[in-house]
TORPA-4810 file (N, C-alpha, C, O; in nm, 3 decimals):
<nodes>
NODE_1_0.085_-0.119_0.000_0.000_0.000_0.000_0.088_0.124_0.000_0.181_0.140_0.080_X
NODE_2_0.053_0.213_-0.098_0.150_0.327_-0.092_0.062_0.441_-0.120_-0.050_0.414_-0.164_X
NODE_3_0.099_0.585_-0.099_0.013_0.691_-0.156_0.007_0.706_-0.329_0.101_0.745_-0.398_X
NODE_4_-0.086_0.676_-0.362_-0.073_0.697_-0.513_-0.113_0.858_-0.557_-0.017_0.932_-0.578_X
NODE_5_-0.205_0.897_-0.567_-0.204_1.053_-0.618_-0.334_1.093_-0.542_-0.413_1.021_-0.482_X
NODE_6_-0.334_1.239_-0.562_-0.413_1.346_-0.506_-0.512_1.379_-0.640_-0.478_1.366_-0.757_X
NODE_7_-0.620_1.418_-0.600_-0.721_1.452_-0.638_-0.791_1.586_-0.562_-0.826_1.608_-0.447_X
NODE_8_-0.793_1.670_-0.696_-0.839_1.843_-0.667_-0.946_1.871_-0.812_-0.928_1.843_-0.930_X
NODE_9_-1.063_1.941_-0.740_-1.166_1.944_-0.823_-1.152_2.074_-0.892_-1.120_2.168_-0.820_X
NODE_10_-1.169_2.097_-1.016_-1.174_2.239_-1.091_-1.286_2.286_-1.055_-1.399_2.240_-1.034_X
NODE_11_-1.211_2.437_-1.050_-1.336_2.542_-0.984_-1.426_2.571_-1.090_-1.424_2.505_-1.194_X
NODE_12_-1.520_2.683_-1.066_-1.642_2.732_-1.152_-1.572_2.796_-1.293_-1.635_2.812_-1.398_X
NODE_13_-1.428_2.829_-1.274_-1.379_2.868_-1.433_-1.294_2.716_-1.509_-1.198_2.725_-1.585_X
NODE_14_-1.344_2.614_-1.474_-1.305_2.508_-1.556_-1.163_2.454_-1.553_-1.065_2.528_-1.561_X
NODE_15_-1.157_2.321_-1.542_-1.049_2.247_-1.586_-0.937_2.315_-1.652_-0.828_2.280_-1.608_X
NODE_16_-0.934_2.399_-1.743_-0.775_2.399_-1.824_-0.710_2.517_-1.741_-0.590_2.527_-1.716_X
NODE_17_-0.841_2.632_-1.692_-0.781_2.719_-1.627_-0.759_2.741_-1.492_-0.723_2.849_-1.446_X
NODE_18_-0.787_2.605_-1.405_-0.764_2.537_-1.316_-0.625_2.479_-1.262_-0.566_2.501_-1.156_X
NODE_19_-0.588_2.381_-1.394_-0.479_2.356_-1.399_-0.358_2.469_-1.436_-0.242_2.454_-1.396_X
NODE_20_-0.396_2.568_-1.507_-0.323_2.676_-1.540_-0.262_2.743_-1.420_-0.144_2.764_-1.392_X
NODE_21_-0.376_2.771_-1.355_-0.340_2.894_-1.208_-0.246_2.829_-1.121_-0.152_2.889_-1.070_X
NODE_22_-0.287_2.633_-1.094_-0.233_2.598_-0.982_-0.087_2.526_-1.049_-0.011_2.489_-0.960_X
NODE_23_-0.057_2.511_-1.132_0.060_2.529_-1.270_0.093_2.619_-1.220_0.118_2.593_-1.103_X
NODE_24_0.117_2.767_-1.255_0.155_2.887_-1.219_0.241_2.903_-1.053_0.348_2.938_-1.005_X
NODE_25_0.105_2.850_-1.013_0.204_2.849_-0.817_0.268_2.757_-0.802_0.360_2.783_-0.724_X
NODE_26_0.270_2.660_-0.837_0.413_2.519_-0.862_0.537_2.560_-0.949_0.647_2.505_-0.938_X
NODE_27_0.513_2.651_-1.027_0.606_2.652_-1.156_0.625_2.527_-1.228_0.734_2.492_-1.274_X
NODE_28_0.492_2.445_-1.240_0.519_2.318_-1.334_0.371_2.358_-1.416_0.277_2.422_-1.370_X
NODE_29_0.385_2.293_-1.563_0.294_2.264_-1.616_0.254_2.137_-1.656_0.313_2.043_-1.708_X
NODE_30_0.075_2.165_-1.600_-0.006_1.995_-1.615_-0.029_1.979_-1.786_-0.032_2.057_-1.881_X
NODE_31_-0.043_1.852_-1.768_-0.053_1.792_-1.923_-0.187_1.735_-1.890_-0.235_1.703_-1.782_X
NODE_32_-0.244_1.727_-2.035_-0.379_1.649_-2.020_-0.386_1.509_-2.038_-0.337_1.438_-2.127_X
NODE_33_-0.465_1.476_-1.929_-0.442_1.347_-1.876_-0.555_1.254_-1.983_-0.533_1.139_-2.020_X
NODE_34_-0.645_1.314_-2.011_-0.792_1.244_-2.136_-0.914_1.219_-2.004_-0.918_1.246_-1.884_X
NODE_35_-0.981_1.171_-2.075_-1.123_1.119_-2.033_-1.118_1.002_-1.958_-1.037_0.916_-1.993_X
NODE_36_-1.203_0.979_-1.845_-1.259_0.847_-1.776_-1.373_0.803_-1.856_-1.470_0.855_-1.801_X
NODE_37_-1.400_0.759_-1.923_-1.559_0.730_-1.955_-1.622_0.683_-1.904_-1.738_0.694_-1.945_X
NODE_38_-1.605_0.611_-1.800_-1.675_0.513_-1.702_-1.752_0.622_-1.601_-1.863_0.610_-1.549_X
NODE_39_-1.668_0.719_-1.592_-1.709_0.804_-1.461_-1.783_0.951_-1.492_-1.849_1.020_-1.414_X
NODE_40_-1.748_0.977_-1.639_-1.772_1.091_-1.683_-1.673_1.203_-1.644_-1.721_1.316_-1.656_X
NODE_41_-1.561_1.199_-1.605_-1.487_1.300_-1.607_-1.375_1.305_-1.711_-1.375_1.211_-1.792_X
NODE_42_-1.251_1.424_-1.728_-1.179_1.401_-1.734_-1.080_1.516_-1.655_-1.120_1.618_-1.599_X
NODE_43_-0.868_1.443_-1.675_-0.845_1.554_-1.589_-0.687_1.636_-1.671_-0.660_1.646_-1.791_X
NODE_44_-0.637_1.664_-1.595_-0.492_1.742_-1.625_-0.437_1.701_-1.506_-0.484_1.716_-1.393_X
NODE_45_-0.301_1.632_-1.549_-0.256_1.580_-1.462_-0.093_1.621_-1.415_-0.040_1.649_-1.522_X
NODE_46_-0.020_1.632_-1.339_0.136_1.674_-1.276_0.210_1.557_-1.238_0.189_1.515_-1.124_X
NODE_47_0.254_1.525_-1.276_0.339_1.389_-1.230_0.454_1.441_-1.104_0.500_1.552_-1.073_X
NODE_48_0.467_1.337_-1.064_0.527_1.397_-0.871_0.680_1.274_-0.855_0.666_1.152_-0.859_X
NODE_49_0.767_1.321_-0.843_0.883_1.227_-0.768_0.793_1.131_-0.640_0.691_1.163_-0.578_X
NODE_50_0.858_1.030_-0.633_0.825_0.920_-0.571_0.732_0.860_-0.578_0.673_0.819_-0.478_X
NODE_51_0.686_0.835_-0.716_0.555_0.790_-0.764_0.430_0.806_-0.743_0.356_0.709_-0.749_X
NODE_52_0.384_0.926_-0.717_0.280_1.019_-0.712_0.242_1.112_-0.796_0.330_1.169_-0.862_X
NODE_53_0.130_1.143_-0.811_0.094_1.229_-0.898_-0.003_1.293_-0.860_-0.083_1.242_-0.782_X
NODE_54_-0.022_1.467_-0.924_-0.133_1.532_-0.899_-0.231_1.559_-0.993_-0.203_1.599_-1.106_X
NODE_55_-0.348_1.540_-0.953_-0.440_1.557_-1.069_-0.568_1.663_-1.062_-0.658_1.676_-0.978_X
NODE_56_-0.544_1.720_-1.164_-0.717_1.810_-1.117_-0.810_1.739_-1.253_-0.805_1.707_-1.372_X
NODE_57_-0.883_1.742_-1.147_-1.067_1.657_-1.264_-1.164_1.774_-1.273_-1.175_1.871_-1.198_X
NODE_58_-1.232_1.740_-1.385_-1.343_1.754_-1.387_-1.463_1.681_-1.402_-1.467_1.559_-1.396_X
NODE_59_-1.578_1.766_-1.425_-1.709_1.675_-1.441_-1.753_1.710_-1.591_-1.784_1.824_-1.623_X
NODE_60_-1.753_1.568_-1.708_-1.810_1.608_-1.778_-2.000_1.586_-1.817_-2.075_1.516_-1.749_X
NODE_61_-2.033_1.649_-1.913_-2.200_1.693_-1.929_-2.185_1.536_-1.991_-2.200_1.520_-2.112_X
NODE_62_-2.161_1.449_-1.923_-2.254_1.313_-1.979_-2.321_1.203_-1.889_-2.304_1.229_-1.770_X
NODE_63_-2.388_1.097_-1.910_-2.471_1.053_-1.803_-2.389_1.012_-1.727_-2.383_1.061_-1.614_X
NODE_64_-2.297_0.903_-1.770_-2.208_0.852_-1.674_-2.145_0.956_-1.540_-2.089_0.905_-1.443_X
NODE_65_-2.163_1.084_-1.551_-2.106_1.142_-1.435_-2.213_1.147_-1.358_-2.180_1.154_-1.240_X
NODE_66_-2.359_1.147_-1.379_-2.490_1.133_-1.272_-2.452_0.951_-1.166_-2.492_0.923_-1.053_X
NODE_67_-2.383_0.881_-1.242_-2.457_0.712_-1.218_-2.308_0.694_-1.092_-2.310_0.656_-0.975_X
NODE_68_-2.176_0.747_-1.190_-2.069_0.695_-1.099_-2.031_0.766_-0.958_-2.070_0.882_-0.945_X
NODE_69_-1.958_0.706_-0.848_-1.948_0.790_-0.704_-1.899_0.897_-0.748_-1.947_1.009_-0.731_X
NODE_70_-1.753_0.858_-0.838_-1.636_0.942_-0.871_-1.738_1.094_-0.946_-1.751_1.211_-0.910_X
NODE_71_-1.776_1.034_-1.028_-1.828_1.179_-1.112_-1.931_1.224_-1.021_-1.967_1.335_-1.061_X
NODE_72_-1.992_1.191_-0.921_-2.086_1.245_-0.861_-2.018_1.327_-0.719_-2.071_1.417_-0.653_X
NODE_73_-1.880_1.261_-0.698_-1.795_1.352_-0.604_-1.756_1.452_-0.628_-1.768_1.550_-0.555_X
NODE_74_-1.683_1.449_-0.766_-1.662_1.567_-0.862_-1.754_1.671_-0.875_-1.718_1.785_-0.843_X
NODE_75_-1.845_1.654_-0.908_-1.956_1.746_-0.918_-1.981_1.842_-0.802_-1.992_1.964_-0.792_X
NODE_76_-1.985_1.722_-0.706_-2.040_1.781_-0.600_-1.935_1.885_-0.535_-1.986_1.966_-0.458_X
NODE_77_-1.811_1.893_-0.552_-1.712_1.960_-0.469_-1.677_2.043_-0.554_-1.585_2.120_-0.525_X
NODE_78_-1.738_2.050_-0.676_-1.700_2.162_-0.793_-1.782_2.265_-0.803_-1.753_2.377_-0.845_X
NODE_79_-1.939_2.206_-0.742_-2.029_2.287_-0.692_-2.007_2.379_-0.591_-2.068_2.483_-0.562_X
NODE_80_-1.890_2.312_-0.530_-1.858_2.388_-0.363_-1.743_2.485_-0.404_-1.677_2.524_-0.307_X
NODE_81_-1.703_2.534_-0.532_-1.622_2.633_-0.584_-1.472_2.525_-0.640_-1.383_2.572_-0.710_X
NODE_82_-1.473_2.418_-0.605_-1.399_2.312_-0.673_-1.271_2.327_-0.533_-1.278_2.418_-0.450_X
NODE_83_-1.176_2.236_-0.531_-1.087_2.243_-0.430_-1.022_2.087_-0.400_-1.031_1.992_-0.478_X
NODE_84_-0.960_2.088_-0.274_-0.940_1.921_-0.255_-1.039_1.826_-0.260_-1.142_1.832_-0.193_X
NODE_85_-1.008_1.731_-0.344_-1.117_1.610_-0.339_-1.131_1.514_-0.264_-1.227_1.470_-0.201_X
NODE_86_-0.954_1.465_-0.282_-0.968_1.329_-0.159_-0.767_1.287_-0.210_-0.692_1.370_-0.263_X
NODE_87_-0.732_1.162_-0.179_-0.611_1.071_-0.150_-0.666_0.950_-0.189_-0.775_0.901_-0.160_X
NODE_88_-0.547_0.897_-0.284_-0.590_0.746_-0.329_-0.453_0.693_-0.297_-0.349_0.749_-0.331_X
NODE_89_-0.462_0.567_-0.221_-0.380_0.463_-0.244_-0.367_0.346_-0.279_-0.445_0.256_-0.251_X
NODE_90_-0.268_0.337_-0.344_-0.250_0.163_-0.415_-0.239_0.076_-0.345_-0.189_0.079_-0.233_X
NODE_91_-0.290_-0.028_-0.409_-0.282_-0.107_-0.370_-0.255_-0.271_-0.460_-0.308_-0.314_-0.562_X
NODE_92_-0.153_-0.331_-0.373_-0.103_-0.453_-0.495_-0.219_-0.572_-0.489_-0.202_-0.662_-0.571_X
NODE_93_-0.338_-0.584_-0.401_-0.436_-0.712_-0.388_-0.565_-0.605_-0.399_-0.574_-0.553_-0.287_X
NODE_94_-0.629_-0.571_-0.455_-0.761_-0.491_-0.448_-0.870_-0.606_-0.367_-0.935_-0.578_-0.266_X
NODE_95_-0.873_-0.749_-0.445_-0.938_-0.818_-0.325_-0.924_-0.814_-0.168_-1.025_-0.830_-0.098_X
NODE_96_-0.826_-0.797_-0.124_-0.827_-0.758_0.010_-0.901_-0.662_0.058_-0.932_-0.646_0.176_X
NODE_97_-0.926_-0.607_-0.020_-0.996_-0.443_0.073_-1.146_-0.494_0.016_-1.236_-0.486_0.100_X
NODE_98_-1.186_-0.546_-0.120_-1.309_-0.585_-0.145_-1.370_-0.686_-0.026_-1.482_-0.681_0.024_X
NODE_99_-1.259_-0.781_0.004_-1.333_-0.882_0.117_-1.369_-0.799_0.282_-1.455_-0.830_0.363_X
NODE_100_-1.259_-0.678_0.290_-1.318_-0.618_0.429_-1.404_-0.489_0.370_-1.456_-0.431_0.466_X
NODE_101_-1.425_-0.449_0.294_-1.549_-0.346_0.252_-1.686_-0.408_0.244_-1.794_-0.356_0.271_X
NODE_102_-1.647_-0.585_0.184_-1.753_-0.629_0.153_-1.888_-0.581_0.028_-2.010_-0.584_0.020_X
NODE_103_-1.757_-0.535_-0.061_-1.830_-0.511_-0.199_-1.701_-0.552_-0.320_-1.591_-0.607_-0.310_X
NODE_104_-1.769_-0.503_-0.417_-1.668_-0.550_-0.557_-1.608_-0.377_-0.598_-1.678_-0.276_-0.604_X
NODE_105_-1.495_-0.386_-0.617_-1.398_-0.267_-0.682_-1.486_-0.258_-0.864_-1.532_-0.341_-0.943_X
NODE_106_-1.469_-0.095_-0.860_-1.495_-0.071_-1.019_-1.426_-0.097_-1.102_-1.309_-0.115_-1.068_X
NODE_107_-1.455_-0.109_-1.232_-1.289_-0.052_-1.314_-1.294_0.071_-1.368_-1.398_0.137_-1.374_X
NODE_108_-1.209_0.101_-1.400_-1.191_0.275_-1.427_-1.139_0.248_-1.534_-1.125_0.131_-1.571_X
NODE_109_-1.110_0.330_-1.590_-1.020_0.354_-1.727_-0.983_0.516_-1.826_-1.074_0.567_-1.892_X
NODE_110_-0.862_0.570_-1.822_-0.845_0.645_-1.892_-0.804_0.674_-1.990_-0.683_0.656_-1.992_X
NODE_111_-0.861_0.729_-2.121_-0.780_0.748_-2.251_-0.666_0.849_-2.263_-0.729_0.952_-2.236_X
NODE_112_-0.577_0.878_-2.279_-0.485_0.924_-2.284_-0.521_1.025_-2.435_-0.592_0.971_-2.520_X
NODE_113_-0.474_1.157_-2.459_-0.509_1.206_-2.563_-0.405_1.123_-2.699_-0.427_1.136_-2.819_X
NODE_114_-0.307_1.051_-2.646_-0.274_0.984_-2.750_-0.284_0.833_-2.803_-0.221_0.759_-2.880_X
NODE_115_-0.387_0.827_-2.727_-0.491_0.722_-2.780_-0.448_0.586_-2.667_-0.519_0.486_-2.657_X
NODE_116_-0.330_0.605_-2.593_-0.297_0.507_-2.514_-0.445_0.487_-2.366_-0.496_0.571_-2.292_X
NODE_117_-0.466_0.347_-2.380_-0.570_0.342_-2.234_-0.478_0.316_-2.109_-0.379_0.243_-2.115_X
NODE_118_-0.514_0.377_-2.005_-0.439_0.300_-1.885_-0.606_0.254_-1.802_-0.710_0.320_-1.801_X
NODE_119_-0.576_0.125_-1.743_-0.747_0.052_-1.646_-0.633_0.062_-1.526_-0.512_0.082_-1.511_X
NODE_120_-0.771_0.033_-1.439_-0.767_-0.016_-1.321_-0.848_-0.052_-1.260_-0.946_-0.065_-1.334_X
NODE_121_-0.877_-0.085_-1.140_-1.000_-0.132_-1.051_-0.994_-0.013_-0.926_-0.892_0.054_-0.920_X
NODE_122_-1.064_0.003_-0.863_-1.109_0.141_-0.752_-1.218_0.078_-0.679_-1.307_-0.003_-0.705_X
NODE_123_-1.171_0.155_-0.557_-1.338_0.097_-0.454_-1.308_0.233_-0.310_-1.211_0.289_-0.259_X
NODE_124_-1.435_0.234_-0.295_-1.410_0.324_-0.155_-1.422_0.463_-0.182_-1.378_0.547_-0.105_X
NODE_125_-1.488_0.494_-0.302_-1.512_0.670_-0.346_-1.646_0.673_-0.251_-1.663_0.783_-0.199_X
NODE_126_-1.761_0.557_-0.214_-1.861_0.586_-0.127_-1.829_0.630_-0.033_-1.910_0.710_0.014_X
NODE_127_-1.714_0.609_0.040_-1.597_0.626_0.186_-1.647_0.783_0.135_-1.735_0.865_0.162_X
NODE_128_-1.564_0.771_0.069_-1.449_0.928_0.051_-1.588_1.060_0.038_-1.565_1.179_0.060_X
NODE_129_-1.720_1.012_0.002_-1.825_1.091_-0.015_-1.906_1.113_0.148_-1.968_1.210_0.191_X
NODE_130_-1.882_1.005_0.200_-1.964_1.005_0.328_-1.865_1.088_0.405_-1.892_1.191_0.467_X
NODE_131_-1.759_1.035_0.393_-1.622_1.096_0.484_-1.465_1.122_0.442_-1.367_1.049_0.455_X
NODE_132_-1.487_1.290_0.371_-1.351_1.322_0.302_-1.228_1.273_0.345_-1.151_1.249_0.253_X
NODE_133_-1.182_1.248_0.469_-1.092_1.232_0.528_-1.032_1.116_0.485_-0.909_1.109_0.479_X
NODE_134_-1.117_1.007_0.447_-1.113_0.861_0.439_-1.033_0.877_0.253_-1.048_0.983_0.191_X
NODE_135_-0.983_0.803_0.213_-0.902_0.764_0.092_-0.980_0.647_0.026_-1.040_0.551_0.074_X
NODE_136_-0.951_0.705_-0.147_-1.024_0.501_-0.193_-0.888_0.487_-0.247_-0.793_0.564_-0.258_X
NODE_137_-0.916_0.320_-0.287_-0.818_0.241_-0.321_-0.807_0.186_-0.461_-0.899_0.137_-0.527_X
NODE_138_-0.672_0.203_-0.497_-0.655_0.210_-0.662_-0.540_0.064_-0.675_-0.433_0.055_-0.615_X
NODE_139_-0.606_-0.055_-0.783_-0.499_-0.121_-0.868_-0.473_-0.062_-0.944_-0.535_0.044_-0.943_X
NODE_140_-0.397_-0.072_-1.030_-0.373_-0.051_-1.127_-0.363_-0.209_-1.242_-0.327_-0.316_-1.192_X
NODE_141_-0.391_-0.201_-1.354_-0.385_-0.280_-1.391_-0.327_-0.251_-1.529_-0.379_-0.308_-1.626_X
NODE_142_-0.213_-0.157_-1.549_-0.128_-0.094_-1.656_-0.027_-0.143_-1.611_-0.020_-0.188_-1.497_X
NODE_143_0.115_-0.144_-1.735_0.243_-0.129_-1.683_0.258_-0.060_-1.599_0.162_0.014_-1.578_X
NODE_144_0.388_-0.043_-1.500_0.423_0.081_-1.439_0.497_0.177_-1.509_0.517_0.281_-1.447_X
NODE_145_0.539_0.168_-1.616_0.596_0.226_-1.694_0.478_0.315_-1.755_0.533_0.424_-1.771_X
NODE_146_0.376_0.326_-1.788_0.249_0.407_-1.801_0.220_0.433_-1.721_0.113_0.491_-1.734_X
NODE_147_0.262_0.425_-1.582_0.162_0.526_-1.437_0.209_0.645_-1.473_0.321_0.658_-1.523_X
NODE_148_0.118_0.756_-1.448_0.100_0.851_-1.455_0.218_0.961_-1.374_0.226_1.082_-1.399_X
NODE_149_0.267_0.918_-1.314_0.412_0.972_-1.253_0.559_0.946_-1.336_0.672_0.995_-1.332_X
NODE_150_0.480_0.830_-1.422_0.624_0.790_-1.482_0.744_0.916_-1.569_0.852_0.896_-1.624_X
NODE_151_0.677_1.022_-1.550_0.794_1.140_-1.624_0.832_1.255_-1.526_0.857_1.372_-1.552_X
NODE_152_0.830_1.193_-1.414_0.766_1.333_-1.332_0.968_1.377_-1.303_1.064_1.301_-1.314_X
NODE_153_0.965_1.501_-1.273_1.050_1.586_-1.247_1.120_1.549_-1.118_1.063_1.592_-1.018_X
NODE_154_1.189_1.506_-1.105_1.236_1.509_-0.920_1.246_1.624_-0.860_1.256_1.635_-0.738_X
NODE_155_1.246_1.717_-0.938_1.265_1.792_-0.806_1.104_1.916_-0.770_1.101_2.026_-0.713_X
NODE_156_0.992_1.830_-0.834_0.861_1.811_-0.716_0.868_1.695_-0.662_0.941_1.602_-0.696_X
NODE_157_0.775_1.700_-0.559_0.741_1.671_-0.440_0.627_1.682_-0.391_0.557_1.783_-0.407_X
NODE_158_0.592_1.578_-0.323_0.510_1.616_-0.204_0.539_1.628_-0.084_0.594_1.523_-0.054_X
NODE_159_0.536_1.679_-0.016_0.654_1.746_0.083_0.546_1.729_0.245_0.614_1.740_0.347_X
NODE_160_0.415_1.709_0.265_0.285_1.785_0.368_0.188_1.749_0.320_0.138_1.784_0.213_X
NODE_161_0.151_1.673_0.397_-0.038_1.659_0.401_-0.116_1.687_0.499_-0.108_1.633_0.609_X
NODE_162_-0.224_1.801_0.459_-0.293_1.886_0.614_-0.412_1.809_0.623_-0.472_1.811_0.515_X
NODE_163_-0.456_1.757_0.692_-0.575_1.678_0.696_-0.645_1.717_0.824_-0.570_1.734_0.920_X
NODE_164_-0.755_1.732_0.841_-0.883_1.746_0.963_-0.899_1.629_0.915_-0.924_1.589_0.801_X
NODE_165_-0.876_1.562_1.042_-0.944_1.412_1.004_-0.925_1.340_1.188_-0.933_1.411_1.289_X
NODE_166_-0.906_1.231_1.188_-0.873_1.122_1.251_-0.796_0.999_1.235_-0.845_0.895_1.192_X
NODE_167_-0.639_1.019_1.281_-0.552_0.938_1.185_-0.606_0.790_1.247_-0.558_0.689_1.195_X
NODE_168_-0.686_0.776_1.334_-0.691_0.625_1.409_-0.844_0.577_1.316_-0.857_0.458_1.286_X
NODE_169_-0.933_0.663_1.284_-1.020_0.635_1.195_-1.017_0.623_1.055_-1.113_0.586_0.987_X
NODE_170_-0.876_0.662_1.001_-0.810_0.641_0.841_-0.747_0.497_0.874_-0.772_0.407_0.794_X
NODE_171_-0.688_0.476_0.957_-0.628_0.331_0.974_-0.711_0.225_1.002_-0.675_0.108_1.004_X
NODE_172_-0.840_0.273_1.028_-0.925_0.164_1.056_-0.949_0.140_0.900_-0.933_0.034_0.840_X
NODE_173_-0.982_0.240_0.857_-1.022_0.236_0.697_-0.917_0.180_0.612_-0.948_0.117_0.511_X
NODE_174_-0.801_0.199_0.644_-0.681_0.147_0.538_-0.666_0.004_0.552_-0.628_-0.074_0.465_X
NODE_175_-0.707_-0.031_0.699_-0.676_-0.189_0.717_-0.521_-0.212_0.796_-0.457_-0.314_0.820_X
NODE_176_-0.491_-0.055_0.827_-0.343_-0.087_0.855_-0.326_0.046_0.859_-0.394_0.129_0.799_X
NODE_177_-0.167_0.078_0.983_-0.163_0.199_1.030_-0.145_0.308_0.886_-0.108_0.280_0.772_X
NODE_178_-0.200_0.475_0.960_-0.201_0.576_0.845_-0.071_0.580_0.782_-0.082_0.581_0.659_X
NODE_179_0.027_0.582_0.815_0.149_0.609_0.846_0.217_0.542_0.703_0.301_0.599_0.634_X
NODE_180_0.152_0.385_0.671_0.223_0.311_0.581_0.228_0.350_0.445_0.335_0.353_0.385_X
NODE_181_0.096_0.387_0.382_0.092_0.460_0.291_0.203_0.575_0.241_0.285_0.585_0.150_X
NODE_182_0.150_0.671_0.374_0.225_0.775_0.349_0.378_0.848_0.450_0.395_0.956_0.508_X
NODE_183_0.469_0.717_0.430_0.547_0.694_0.494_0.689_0.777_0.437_0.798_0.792_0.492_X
NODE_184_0.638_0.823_0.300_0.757_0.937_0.287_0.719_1.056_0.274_0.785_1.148_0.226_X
NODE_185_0.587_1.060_0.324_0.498_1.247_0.313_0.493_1.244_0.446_0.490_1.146_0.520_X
NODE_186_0.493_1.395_0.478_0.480_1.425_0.648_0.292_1.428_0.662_0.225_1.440_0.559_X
NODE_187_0.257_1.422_0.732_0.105_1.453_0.765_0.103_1.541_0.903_0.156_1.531_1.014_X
NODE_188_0.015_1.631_0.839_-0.038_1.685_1.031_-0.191_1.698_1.010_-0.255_1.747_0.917_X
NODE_189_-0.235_1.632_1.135_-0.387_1.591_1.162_-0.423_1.736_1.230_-0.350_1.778_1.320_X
NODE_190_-0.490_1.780_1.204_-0.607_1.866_1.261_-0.762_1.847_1.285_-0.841_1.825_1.193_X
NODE_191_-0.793_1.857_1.398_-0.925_1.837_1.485_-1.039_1.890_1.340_-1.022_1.996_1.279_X
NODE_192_-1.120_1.818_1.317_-1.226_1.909_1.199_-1.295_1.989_1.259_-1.357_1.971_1.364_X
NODE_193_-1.287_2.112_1.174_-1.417_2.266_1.213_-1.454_2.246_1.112_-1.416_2.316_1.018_X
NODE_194_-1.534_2.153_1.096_-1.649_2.140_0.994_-1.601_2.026_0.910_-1.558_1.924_0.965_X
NODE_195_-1.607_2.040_0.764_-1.621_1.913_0.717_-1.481_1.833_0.719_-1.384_1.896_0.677_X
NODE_196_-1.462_1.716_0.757_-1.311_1.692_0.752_-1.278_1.673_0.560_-1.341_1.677_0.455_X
NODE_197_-1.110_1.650_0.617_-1.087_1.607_0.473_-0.952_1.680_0.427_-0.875_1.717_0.516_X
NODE_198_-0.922_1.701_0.305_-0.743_1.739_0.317_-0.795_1.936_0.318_-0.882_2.005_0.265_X
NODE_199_-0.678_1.958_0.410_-0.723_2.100_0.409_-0.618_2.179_0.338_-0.646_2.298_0.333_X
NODE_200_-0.514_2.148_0.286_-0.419_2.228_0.231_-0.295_2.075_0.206_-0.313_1.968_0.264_X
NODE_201_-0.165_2.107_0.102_-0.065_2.041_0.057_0.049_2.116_0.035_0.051_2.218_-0.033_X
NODE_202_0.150_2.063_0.095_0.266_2.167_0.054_0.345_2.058_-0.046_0.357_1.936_-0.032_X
NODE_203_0.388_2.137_-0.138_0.472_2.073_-0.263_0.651_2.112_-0.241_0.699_2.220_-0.206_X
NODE_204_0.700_2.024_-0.263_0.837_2.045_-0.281_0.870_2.126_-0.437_0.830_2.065_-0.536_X
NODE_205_0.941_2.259_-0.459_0.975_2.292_-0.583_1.123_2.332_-0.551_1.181_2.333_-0.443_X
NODE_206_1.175_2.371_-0.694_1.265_2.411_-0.709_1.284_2.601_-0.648_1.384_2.672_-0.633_X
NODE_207_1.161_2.622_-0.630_1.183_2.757_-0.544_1.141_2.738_-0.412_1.111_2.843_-0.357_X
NODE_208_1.129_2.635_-0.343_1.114_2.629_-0.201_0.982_2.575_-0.200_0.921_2.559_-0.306_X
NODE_209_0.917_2.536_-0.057_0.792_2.497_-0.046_0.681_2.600_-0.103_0.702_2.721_-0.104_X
NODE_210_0.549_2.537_-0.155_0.410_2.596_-0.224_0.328_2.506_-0.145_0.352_2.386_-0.142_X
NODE_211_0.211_2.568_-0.068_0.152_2.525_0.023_0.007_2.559_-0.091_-0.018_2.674_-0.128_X
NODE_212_-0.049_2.479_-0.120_-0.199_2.490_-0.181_-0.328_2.427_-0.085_-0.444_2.432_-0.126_X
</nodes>
């Protein structure tokens, strides 16, 4: 189990100029990542040293974003002026977490604008809707050589993760302490004033820390 990538919803001026602004305060530029069709979104994505990546989504105008969690999370937090969405981590047995959730993982799938697909399987976006704080869980079922980090720059980072949450109630959820996941990112837990969930990220750059 490791941290796989971050998820941030585009605000009311849309996806490209979303990724543009928060591009701008990193000094990196996102590339477009293509369409989910399964979920109805698509995103622009930042590839991150230590196999992480950042992604901003959107919601697109098709049904599939009414039916799936994912596009219906999207929506919903894009409605809320767009912002942090949630934390996904990998995972190498997705059955394991299906047998203690006690449901079946989706598959996902993204087109790449150059026609390449990357799948996977996902479960636990119901978590992440009832309770931001909580993370879903991603196979992958691509090379690793196509994960989405695979070009990333070393010298970003994820450097800080601010969370209102409950690290003893994420570990209940992970199946295993918070810590393992994100065992080369720092975390600081804060008590929730209101809704929990990630409240800010500081990035490692080449001009010093960017706290978003």
């Amino acid at each position: 189990m490791r941290l796989d990538h971050l998820s941030f919803a585009a605000g009311p001026d849309g996806l490209a100029s979303t990724a543009q602004r928060i591009g701008g305060l990193l000094g990196k530029d996102f590339v477009d990542g293509g369409v989910h069709p399964r979920f109805g979104t698509r995103n622009m994505i930042l590839p991150l040293a230590g196999g992480t990546y950042l992604e901003i989504v959107e919601v697109l105008d098709h049904p599939a974003s009414d039916k799936a969690p994912f596009g219906q999370a999207v929506r919903a937090r894009s409605a809320l002026g767009g912002g942090w969405l949630g934390w996904v981590v990998a995972v190498k047995d997705i059955t394991v977490v299906e047998q203690r959730l006690g449901r079946e993982a989706v598959i996902g799938s993204r087109h790449r604008p150059d026609g390449t697909e990357l799948r996977w399987r996902q479960i636990g976006v119901n978590g992440l809707i009832a309770d931001p704080q909580l993370p879903f869980f991603i196979q992958w079922d691509t090379p690793s050589e196509l994960h989405p980090s695979a070009d990333a720059d070393p010298a970003f980072s994820l450097a800080c993760l601010e969370i209102a949450g409950d690290p003893l109630r994420v570990s209940e959820w992970l199946g295993e302490t918070v810590e393992a996941p994100l065992e080369d990112v720092k975390v600081d837990w804060a008590a929730p004033n209101g809704t929990p969930g990630i409240v800010a990220v500081q990035f490692q750059t080449p001009n010093g820390l960017v706290r978003l």
